[in-house]
N, C-alpha and C positions, 0 to 999 in steps of 0.2 A: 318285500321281495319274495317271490313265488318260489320254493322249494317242490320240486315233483315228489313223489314215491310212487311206490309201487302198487299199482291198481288191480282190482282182482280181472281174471282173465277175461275177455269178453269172449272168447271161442270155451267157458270151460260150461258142462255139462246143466242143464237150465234142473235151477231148485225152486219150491213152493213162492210164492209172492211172500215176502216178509220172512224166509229164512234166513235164521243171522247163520255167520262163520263165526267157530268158536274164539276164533283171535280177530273177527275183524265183522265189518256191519254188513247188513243183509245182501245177495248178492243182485241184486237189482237195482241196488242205487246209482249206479251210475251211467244206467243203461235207459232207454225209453221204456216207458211202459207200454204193454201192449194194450189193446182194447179189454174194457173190464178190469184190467190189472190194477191192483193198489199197493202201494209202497204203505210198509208196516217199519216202523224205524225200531234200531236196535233195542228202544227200550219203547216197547207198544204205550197206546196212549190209557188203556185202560189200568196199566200199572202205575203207580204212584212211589216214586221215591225222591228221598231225601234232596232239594234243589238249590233253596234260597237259605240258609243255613250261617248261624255268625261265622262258624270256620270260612264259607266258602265268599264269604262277602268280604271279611277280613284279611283274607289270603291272598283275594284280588285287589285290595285296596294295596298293601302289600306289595304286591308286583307290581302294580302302575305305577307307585311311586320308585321304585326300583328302577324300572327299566325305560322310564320316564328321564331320569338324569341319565343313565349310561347310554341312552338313544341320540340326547342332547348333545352332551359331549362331542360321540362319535361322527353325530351326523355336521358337527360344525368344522370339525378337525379334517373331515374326508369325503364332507359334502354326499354322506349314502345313511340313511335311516336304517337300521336293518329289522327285519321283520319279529318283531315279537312274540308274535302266539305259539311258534313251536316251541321255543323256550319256555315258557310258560306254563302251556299244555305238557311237560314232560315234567315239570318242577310239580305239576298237580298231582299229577297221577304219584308219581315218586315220594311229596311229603304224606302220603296215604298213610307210611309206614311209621309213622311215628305217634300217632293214632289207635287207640285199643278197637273203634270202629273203622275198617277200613271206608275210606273216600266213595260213594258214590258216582258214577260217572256222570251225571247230572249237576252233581257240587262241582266238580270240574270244568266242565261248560259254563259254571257260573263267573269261577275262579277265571279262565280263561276271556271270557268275555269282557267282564272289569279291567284285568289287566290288559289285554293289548288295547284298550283306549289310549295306552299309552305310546306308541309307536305311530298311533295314527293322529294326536294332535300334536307331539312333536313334529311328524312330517308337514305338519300345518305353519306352523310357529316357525320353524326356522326357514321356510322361504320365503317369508316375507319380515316379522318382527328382527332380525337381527339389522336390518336396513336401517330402523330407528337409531340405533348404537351408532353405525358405521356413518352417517350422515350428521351423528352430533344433535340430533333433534331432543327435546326435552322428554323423558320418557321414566316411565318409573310402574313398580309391579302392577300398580289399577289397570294400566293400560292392554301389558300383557297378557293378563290375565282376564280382564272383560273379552280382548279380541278371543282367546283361543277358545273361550266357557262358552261365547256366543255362537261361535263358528260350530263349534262341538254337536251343542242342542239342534240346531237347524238341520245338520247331516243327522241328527237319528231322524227328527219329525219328519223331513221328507221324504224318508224312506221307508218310515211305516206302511204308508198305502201302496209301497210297489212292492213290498213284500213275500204275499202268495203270488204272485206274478212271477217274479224271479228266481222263488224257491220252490215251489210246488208246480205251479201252470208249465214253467219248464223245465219240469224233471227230465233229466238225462239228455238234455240238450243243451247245457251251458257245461264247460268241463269245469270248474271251480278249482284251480290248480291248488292254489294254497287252503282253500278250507278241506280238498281231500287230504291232503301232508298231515293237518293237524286233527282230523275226524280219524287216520288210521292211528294214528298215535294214543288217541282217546280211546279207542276201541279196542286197543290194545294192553290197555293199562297195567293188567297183570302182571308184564313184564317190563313195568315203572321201575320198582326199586334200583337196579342196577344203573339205571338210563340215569337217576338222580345221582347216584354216587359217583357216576362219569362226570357230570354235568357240576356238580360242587369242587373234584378235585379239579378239573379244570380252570374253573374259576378263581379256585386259590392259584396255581399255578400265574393263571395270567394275570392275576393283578400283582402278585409279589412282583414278577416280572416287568412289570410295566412302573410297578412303584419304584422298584430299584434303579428302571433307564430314566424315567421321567422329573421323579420326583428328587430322587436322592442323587442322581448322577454317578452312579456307579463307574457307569460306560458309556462313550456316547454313543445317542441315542441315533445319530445318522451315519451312516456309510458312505465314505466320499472318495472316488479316486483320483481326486489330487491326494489327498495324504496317505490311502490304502496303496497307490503303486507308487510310491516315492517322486523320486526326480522327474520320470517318466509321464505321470500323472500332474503332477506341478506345471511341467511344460506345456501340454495339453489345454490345463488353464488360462493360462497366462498367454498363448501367441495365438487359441484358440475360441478361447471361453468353455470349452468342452469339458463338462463335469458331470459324473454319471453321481447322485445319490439313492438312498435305501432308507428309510426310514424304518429301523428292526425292533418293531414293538408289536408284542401279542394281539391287541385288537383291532391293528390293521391285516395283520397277518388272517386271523378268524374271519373275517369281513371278506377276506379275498375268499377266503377258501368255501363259505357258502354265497358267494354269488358264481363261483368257478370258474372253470379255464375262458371258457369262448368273451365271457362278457367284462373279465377283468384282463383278458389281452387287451381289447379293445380302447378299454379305456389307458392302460401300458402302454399302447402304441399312440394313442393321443398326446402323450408326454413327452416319448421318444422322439414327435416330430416336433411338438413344442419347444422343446427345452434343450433337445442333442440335435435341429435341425434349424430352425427359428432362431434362436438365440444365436448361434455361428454365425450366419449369413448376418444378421445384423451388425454384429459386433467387425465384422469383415467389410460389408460396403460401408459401416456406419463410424469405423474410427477413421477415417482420413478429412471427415467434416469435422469444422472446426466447432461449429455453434452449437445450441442446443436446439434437436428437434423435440418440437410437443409432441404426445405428454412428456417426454421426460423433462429432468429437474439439472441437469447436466450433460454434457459431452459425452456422447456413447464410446469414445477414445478412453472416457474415464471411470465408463462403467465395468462394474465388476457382471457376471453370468443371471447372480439373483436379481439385481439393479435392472440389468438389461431386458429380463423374463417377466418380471414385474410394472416393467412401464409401457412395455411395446406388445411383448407376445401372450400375457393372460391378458392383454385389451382383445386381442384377435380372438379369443377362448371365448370371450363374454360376448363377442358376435355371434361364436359359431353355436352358444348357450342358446340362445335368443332364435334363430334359425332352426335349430333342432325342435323346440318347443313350439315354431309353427309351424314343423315339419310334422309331427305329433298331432298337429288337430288334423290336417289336410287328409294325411291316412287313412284319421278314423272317421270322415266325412259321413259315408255311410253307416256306420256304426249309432252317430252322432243325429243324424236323421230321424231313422227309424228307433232311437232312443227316446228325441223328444217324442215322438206320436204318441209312443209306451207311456211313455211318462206325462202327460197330460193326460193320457184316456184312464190311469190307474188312478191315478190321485182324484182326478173331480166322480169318478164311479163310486169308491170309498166303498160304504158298509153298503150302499144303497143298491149298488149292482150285485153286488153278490152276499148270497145268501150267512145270514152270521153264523157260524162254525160252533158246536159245541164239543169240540174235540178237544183235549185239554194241549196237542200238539197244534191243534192251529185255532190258537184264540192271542189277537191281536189287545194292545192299545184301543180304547173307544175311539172311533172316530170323530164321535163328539169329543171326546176329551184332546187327541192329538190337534185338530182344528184349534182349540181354545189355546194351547202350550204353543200354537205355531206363531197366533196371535199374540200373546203376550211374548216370545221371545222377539220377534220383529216389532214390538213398540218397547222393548230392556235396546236391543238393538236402532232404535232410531234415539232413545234417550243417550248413549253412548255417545251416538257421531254428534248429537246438538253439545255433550259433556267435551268430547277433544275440538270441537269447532268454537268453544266459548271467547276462544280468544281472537276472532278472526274479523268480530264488527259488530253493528248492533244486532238484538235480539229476533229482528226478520233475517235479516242477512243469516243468521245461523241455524233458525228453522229450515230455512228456502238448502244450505248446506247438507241438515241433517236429513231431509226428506230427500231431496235428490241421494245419499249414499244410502236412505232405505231402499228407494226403488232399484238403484241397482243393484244390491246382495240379495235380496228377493228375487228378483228376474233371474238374473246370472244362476243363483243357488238352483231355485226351481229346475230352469232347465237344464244345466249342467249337471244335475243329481241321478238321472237315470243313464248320463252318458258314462260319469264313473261307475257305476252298478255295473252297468255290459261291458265296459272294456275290465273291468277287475274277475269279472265271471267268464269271459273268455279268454284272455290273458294273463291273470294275474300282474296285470300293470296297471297303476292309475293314470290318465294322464292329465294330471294336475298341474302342473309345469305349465303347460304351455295353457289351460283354462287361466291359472294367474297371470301370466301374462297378459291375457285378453282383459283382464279385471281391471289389472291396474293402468294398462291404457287406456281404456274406456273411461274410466273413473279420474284420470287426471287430466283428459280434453274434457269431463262435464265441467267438472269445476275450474278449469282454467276460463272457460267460455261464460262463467258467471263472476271471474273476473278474484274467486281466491288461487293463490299462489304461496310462496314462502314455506314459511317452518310450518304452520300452523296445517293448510291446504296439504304439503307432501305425509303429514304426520295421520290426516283422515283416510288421505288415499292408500295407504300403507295397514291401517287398520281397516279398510272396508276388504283390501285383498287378504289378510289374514282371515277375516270373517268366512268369506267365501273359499279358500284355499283348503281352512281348516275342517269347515261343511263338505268339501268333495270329501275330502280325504277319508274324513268318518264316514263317511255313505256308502265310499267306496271299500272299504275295512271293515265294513259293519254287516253289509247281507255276505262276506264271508262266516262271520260269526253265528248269524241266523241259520246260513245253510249247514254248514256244522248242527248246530242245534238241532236243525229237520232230518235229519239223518240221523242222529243219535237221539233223537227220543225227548229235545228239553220244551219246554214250556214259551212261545214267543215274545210273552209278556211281562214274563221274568226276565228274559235277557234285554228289552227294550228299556226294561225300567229302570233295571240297575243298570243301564248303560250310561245312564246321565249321573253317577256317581262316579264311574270311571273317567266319565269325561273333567270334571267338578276338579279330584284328583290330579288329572294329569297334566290341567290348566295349571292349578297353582306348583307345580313341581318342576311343569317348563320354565315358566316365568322365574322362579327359585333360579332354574339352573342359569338361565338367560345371565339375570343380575349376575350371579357369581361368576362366570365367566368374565362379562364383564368388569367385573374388580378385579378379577385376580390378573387377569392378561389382559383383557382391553379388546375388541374388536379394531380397534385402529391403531398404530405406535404412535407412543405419547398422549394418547386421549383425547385428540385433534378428531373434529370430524372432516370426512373428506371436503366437507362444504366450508373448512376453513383452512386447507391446505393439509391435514394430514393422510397419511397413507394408509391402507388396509395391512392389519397384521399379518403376516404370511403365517402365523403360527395358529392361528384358527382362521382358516381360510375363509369359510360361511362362502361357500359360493353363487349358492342360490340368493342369499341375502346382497351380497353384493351385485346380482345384476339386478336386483330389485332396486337397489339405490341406484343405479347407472341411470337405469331408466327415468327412475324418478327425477333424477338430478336434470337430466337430457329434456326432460317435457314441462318440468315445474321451476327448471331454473335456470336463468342466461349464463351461458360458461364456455371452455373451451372444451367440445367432444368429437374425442376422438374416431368421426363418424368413418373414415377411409377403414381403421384398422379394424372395428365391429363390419363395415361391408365383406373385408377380408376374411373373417373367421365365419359370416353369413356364407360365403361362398365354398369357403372350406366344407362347412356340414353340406351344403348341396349336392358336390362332390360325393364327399363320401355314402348320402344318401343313394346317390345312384350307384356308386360300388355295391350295394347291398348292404352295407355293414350299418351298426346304430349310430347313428348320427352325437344323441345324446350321449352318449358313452364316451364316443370321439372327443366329444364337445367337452365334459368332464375333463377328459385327460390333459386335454387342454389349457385346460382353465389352473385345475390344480398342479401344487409343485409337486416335480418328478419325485423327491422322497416318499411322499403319502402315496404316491400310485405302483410305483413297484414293488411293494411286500403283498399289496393285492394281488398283483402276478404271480409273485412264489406262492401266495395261498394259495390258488387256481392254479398250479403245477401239481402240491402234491395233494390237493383234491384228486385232480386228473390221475395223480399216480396212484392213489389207495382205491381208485374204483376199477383202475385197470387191472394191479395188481390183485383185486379180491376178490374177478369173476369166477377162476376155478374153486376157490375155497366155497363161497356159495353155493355153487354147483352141488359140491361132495357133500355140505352138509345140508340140502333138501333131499340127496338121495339115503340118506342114513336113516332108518323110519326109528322110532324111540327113542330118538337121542335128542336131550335138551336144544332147540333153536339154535340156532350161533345167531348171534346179534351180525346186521349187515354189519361190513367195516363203512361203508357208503352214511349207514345210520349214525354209526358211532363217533367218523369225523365230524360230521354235523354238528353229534353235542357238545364234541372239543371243542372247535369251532366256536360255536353261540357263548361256551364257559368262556373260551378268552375276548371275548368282543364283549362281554359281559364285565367280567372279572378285569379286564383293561380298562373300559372305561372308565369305571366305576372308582377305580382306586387315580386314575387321572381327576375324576371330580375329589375326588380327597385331597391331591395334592394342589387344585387348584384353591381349595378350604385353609388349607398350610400356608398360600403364597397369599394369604387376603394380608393388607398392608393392616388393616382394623385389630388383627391379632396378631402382629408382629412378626408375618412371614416364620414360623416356625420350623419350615420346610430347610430356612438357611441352615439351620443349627445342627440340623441331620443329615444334608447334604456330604456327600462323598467328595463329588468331582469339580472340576474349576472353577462354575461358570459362578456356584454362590458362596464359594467359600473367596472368592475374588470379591462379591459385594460387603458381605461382614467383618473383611480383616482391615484395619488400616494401616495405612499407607506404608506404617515404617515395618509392617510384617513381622511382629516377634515370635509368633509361636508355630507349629509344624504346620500349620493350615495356610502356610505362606504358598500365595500360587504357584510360585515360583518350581514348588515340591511336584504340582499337581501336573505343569504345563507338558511335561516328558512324557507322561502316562497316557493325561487327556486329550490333549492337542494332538497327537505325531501318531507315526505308526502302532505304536505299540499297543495302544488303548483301539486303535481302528481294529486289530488284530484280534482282541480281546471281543468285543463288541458283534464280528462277524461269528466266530468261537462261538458266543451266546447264543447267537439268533439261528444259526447252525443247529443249533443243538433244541431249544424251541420246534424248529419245524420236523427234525428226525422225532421228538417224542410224539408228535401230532401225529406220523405216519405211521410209526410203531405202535403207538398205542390202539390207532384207529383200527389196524389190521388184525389184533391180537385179540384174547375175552371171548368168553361165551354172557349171551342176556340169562 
């Protein structure tokens, strides 16, 4: 997710080629060059500093695996991956100080590069891999861990050779939104220390907080008005279905507040029609029939608001999902065009067109060498699919399986590789989405038409879309990190190289978080896959994961699909396409339950509000000449922000560690509020932990009161604190 800041002025007075600013990089980076002009990076190439270093290798391995589980989590819980490297990037610069050698800004770039591997193969893995779980297919860590390592390697290798292309040939005509965010940040590092000590109390903040709603059940953790407006609210439920919930925990809150106002309304008002508009009307024409309509499992007379949102109107979401992601290629048509061209004419030109570089800022991967790594990864990659296809017939039959899933993650990758490069370098969006999609359609008529089907069949095609989902994704994440790199001065070879160790990393710590997820909560209730009658958790929603089974289910297996209600939510995003507004977003909102999506709106409130409120203070303190910086408040919610989306997450995968059944749910023991201190006591209730104690507090107003109290007070420290501080 693309975070702006603040660029140097393009009307401000023209400085030498290669002049840096004392707190920020040269002032021609992000301008064209003129004729003869040559871009000199922060740190020139004939200087040599400290780059590839145990701290800075260590420190990224470090953060990948960090922000590798808290990405996981978050992105399954709220369906949004959040961007990694400025967190990262601020954590580099900032542990400098602990250190008798201050940090290098080139160890940080290294730091930076390892770690956000981690954001970009999470975003890989959970659009596709969590469909394995939810469908009940046989699956286990080899699996997901071969998909995401393979997917990984292919998005560097393909994007070696378009490299100077997209960093250097087009200087100052791609805007790079997110690699400038975290190149100012880096170039700024001076003023780290402070940025870290924001960014760690944070993080304590939001995970105690989240431990205390999540884990221990202090309070609950959602806000409902049936029980926060009493009687009033009850009624509403009950003759309407109309129930507005909040879901008040720190890293949905952080998440809202660095994607902000416009784009987490968006996705708030896709719920409010889902959930407070959809749900009514059904529940209205839908109780006076007697029978059961499909999908549902009973009488919509009998259903309760989440029953009713769950059978009928996230079906309509998971249309309007599917619609937006081919709404998303159509867009970028032209984009997508004049990408392939690029990207065939860069990749087969290689070292042979252009001259080899002995500059130590642009010296690539041999292209002998990257050729041989592309080859051996695409025959690890064809052994893989003949490995999940073993069970599917004889030993032709699964060759003829494995070479057709080579050709197309080869094809697909190839061309799709320089479409996510352009759209991430002019947007800062990948659009991966809706490439997966294309993938997994494609890939489940090849093999239907050769006659595999079943568990086996939907199990390859779900790995060839991870393969390739997870390849865009790094490609597209990745010449962010290179251009960073070209701009401050790093080495390309370094960061190419050790990229495939952040990938290595961040494979095995998806797949880690995946299973545990899995044990601890289950992507489906009861453990049932949908392919034998059970239901998708509403408590990790996996949204992307689940239209990837929808699909799969629909194309690879005879059933009843609900094709009117997915036409319905196709037609929805059409709609809202031509309003102007993101369809995707809409579509999101849609899909997921109204509690996950409304604290994103109050995050995107008082985002909106510390930036509104903190124009004049900026003002006054650029006009004050000798007085220490004032940290933007704009900057500094940011790093609130990232701490509790961080520090939330991350203590929810702990307490998902607590709730493993393997180690005796421990979580019960420490438990506060009803819902586990009701599973540990029995029956006859003798001691104070009888629920009985608990039901008054937890259940009813009182505890709702308590709960809102909290999350109140969460988001005032988020604005106060944002606004307050000098760097």
């Amino acid at each position: 997710m693309a975070v702006r800041t603040r660029k140097p002025s393009r009307t401000a007075p023209a400085k030498p080629a290669g002049a840096s600013n004392p707190k920020g990089i040269p002032a021609n980076a992000y301008t064209p060059l003129k004729p003869g002009e040559k871009y000199i990076p922060f740190i020139p190439a004939g200087k040599t500093l400290p780059e590839v270093t145990r701290r800075s290798v260590l420190t990224g391995v470090a953060m990948a695996v960090l922000f590798s589980f808290a990405a996981c989590y978050l992105g399954l819980v709220a369906g949004q991956v959040f961007e990694a490297a400025i967190p990262i990037a601020i954590l580099a610069v900032g542990l400098a100080g602990l250190y008798a050698r201050k940090s290098s800004i080139l160890e940080n770039v290294i730091i930076q590069s390892i770690g956000a591997a981690s954001g970009l193969v999470v975003a890989g893995a959970i659009f596709t891999l969590p469909a394995l779980y939810i469908l009940g297919l046989e699956v286990n860590l080899l699996h997901t861990f071969i998909a995401s390592c393979l997917g990984g390697f292919l998005g560097i290798l393909f994007l070696v050779p378009l490299r100077r292309y997209f960093v250097a040939e087009e200087h100052g005509k791609l805007p790079f939104p997110e690699a400038t965010a975290t190149t100012e940040i880096l170039a700024t590092g001076e003023r780290g220390g402070k940025s870290a000590k924001i960014l760690a109390l944070s993080m304590a903040i939001g995970g105690v907080y989240d431990f205390l709603v999540e884990a221990l059940q202090a309070w609950p953790k959602t806000l409902r008005t049936d029980v926060l407006l009493g009687r009033f609210g009850h009624a509403l439920s009950e003759k309407a279905r109309w129930v507005f919930k909040l879901d008040g925990t720190a890293a949905l809150f952080g998440l809202g507040y660095i994607i902000g106002l416009r784009y987490s309304a968006v996705i708030a008002a896709g719920s409010v029609f889902s959930f407070l508009i959809l749900v009514p009307l059904i529940w209205h024409f839908g109780q006076a029939l007697p029978s059961i309509v499909i999908p549902g499992a009973m009488p919509i007379g009998q259903m309760t608001d989440g029953q009713i949102f769950s059978a009928y109107a996230q079906k309509i979401g998971i249309g309007a999902i599917a619609m937006a992601g081919v709404l998303g290629i159509l867009k970028m048509a032209k984009i997508i065009l004049s990408s392939f061209s690029v990207g065939v004419r860069e990749i087969f030109r290689g070292a042979a067109a252009a001259p080899r570089s002995t500059l130590r800022t642009d010296t690539d991967i041999s292209m002998k060498y990257n050729l041989a790594f592309i080859l051996l990864t695409l025959a690890a990659v064809f052994g893989a699919f003949g490995l999940f296809a073993s069970g599917a017939g004889e030993p032709a039959f699964v060759l003829k399986v494995a070479a057709i899933g080579l050709g197309i993650v080869a094809v697909l990758a190839f061309l799709f590789t320089p479409v996510a490069v352009r759209a991430t370098a002019i947007v800062g969006v990948n659009p991966v989405s809706g490439m997966t999609l294309i993938t997994l359609i494609l890939s489940s008529l090849a093999l239907v038409s050769i006659g595999l089907t079943g568990a086996v069949g939907m199990t390859v095609v779900l790995v060839m879309g991870c393969v390739v989902c997870t390849a865009l994704s790094m490609s597209g994440g990745f010449i962010t990190d290179l251009k960073i790199g070209y701009w401050l001065g790093a080495t390309p070879r370094n960061q190419q190289r050790w990229k495939f160790l952040g990938v290595v990393v961040s494979a095995l710590s998806v797949s880690l978080a995946l299973l545990l997820i899995q044990k601890a909560y289950g992507f489906t209730v009861g453990g049932k896959g949908i392919l034998d009658g059970g239901v998708p958790n509403p408590a990790i929603s996996a949204p992307q994961g689940n239209l990837m089974a929808t699909i799969i289910q629909s194309l690879m297996v005879e059933s009843q699909i609900p094709y009117g209600l997915y036409g319905l939510g196709a037609l929805c995003a059409l709609m809202i396409e031509m309003l102007g507004v993101s369809p995707l977003a809409f579509a999101l909102g849609m899909y997921l339950p109204i509690q996950i999506n409304m604290p994103l709106l109050v995050g995107g409130l008082v985002s909106w509000a510390v930036i509104k409120s903190s124009k004049f203070k900026v003002q006054s303190s650029k006009a004050k000449k000798g007085e220490e910086e004032r940290q933007l408040p704009k900057e500094r919610g940011i790093l609130i922000a990232s701490g509790f989306i961080a520090g939330g997450a991350l203590m929810g995968v702990v307490g998902a560690v607590l709730n493993l059944n393997e180690i005796g749910k421990p979580v019960r023991f420490l438990s506060i509020g009803a819902d586990y201190a009701a599973q540990i006591l029995p029956e006859s209730g003798r001691t104070i932990w009888d629920i009985a104690s608990f039901a008054p507090y937890y259940q009813s107003g009182p505890g709702q009161w308590i709960s809102l109290a909290c999350f109140t007070a969460l988001c005032a420290f988020c604005y106060f604190y944002a606004r307050g501080g000098r760097r």
